[in-house]
C-alpha positions in Angstrom: 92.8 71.5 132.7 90.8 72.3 135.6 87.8 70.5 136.9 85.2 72.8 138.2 81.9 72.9 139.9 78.4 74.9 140.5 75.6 75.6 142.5 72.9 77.4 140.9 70.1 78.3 143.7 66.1 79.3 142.9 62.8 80.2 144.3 59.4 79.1 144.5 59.7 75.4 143.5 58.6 73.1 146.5 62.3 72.2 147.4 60.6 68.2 147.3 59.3 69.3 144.1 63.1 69.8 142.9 64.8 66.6 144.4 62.3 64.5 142.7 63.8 65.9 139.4 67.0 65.2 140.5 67.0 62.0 142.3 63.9 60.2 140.6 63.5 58.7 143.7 63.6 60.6 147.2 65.0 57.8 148.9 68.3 59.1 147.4 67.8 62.6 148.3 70.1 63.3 151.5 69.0 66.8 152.2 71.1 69.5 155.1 69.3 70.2 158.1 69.5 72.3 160.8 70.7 75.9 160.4 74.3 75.3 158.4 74.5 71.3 158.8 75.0 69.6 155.1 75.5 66.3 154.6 78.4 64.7 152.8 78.1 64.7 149.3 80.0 62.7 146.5 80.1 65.3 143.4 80.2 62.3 140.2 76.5 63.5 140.0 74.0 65.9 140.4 72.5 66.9 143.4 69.6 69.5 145.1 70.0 70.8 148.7 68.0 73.2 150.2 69.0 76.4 151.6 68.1 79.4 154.0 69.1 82.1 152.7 66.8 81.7 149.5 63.7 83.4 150.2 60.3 83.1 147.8 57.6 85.1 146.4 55.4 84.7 148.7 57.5 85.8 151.2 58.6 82.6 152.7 62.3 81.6 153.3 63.8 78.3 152.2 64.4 75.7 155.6 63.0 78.8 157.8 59.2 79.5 157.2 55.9 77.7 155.2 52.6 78.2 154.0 49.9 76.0 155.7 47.1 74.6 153.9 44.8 77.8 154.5 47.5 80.0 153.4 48.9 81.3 156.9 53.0 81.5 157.4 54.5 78.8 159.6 57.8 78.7 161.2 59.5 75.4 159.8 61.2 72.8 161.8 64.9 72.3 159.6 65.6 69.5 162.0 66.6 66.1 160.1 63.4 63.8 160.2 60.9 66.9 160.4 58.4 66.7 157.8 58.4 70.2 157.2 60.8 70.1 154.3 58.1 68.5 151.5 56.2 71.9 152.9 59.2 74.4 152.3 60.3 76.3 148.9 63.7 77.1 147.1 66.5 74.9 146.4 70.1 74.7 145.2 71.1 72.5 142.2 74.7 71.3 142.6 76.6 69.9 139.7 79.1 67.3 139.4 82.5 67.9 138.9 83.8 67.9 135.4 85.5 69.8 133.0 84.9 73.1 131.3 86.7 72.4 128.1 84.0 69.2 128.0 80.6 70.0 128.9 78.3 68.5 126.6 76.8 65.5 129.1 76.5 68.6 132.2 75.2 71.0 129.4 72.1 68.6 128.4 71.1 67.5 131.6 71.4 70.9 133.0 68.9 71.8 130.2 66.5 69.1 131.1 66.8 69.8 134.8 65.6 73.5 134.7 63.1 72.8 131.9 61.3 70.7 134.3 62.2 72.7 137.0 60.5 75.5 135.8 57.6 74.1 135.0 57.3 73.2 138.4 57.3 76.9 139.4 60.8 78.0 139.2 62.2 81.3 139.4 65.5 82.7 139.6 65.7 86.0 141.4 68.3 88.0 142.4 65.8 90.1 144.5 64.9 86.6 146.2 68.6 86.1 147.1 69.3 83.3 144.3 72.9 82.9 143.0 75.0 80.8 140.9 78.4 80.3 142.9 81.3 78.5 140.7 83.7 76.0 142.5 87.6 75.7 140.7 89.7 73.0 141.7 93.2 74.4 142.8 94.7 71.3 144.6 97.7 71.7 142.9 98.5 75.3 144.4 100.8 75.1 147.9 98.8 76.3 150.5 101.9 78.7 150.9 101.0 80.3 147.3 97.3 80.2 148.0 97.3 83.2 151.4 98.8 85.5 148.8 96.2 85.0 146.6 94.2 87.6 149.3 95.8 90.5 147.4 94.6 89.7 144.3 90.9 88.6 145.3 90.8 92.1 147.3 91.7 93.8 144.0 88.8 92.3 142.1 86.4 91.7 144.5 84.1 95.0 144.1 84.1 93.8 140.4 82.9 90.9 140.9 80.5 91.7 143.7 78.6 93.9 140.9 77.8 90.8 139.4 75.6 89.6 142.4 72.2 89.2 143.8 70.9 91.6 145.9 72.1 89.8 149.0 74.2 92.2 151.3 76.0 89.5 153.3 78.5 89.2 150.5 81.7 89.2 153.0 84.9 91.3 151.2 88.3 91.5 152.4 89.1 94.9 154.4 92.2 96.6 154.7 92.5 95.3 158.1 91.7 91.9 157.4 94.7 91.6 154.4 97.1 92.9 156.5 96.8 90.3 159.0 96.1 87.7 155.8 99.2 88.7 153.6 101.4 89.3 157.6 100.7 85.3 157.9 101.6 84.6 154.0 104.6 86.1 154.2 105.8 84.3 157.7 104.1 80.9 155.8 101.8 80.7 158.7 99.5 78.5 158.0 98.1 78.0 161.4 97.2 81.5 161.4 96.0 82.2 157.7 93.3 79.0 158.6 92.3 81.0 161.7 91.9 84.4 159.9 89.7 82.3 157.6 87.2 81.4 160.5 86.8 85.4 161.8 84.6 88.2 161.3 85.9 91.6 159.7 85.7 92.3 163.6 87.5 89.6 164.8 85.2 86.9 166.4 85.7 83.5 166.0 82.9 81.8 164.1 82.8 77.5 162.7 83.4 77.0 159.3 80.5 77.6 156.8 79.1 80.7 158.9 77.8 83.2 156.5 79.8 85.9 158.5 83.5 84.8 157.6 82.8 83.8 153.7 84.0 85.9 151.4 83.0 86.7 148.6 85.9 84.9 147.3 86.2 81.9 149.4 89.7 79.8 149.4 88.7 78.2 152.6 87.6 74.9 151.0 91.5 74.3 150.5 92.1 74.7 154.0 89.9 72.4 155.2 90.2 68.6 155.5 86.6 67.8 155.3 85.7 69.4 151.8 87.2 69.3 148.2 90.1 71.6 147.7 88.6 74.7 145.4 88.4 78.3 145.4 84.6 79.1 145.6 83.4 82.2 143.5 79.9 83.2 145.5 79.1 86.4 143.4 77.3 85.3 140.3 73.6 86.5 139.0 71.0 83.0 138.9 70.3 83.1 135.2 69.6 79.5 133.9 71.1 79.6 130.8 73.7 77.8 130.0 76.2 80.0 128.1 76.0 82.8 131.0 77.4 79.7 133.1 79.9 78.9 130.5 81.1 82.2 130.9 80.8 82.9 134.7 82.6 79.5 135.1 85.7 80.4 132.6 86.2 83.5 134.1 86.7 81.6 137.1 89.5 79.8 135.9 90.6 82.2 133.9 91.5 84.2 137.3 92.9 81.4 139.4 95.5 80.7 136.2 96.3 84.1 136.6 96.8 84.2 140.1 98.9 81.2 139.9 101.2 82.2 137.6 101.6 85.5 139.8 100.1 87.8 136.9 100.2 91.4 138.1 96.6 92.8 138.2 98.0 95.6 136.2 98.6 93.1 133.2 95.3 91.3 133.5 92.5 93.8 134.3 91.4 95.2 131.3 90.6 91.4 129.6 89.2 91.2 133.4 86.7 94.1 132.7 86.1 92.8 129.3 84.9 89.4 130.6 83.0 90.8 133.6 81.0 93.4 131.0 80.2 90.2 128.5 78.7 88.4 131.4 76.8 91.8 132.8 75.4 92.3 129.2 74.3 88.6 129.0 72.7 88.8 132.7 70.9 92.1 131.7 69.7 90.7 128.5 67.7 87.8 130.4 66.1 89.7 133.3 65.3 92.4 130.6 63.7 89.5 128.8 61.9 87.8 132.1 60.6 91.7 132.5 59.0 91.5 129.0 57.5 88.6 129.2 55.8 89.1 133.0 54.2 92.2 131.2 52.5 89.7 128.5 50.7 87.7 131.0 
């Protein structure tokens, strides 16, 4: 078994509004700051982080901009003690790390979490840039086995970016770009694999956690010394129901055992198809719902 991991972002909420759900008490709430600087987490429980890429209804963007009192935008200050973040909207719920095949104890307080949160003014948009990304634990791959996993996550990649948000930042492998990745896999280059990692389609260097070198498929959490060692799946829809997780989460796995056992895609994409339509049908079902009942009001 696999221990596994996810982030589920959403609008609207005062991102304070959220970590007092969470935390109880804000004293525990250790938030990122800056433009890309997050603080160090332990994942044995649940946390809420803000972050700018979420944007809001009224046309604000999580960490970036406000509304005053009278109602006039305001640039926000993201720095660490700035007060601005009680003002700003959107957040990111991050679960603990646990396992699939048991997720009763995640499962309830997930429930209670968004109940709560959406009575507080929740929403969770694609149009607004809100995602659930899935982290899978693959410490027990070789690094070595891990760079030719970039020929399998360029075959399902355009799959799996159909089940996204609207966000076109969503960084695939090129052709370019796997040449160079699978040319360092097969020299067992790992030097140059972890530089790859940190470039642009075009080639510039960027740091770690830009939003210009993660793919859509991102394996560079094993890579790295300062964060758990998963494969991040960033190409979910938001929906806050618990059995589209479930199944957005198990397809996850249900790839990287694949890919670790060296399954040809030939021999695994049409349960791949099968899996990717059940979660589209379940993700359509909600937003048709969502549309339905905005109409009522």
């Amino acid at each position: 078994m696999r221990t596994v991991g996810f982030e589920l972002e959403m609008s609207d909420i005062k991102t304070s509004d959220a970590a007092e759900i969470v935390y109880g008490d804000l004293s525990l709430w250790s938030d990122r700051y800056g433009a890309y600087s997050k603080p160090h987490l332990e994942y044995d429980r649940w946390h809420l982080q803000s972050d700018g890429s979420i944007r809001n209804n009224n046309k604000t963007r999580c960490m970036v901009s406000y509304l005053d009192e009278s109602g006039q935008k305001k640039l926000a200050n993201p720095s660490r003690l700035s007060p601005d973040r009680f003002k700003w909207q959107g957040a990111e719920l991050i679960s603990p790390v646990f396992y699939i095949e048991y997720p009763e104890e995640i499962k309830a307080k997930f429930e209670e979490f968004i109940y709560s949160m959406i009575k507080k003014g929740a929403v969770f948009e694609r149009h607004l840039y809100n995602s659930l990304h899935v982290h899978v634990d693959i410490s027990d791959v070789d690094l070595k086995d891990v760079m030719f996993w970039m020929k399998d996550i360029a075959q399902v990649q355009d799959t799996l970016d159909s089940l996204g948000n609207d966000w076109k930042k969503r960084n695939k492998i090129s052709p370019s770009e796997l040449m160079k990745f699978m040319d360092a896999a097969d020299h067992e280059d790992v030097e140059r694999f972890t530089d790859l990692l940190k470039r642009t389609s075009t080639g510039e260097s960027k740091f770690w956690d830009h939003d210009d070198i993660r793919k859509i498929v991102d394996v560079a959490h094993r890579f790295r010394d300062d964060r758990p060692n998963t494969i991040e799946f960033r190409c979910f829809s938001p929906v806050p129901i618990w059995s589209d997780i479930e199944l957005s989460i198990k397809l996850c796995v249900w790839l990287v055992e694949q890919w670790k056992d060296r399954v040809p895609y030939i021999k695994y994409y049409q349960e791949f198809e099968e899996r990717v339509r059940e979660i589209k049908k379940q993700n359509d079902f909600y937003y048709t719902m969502m549309s339905i009942s905005r109409l009522g009001q």
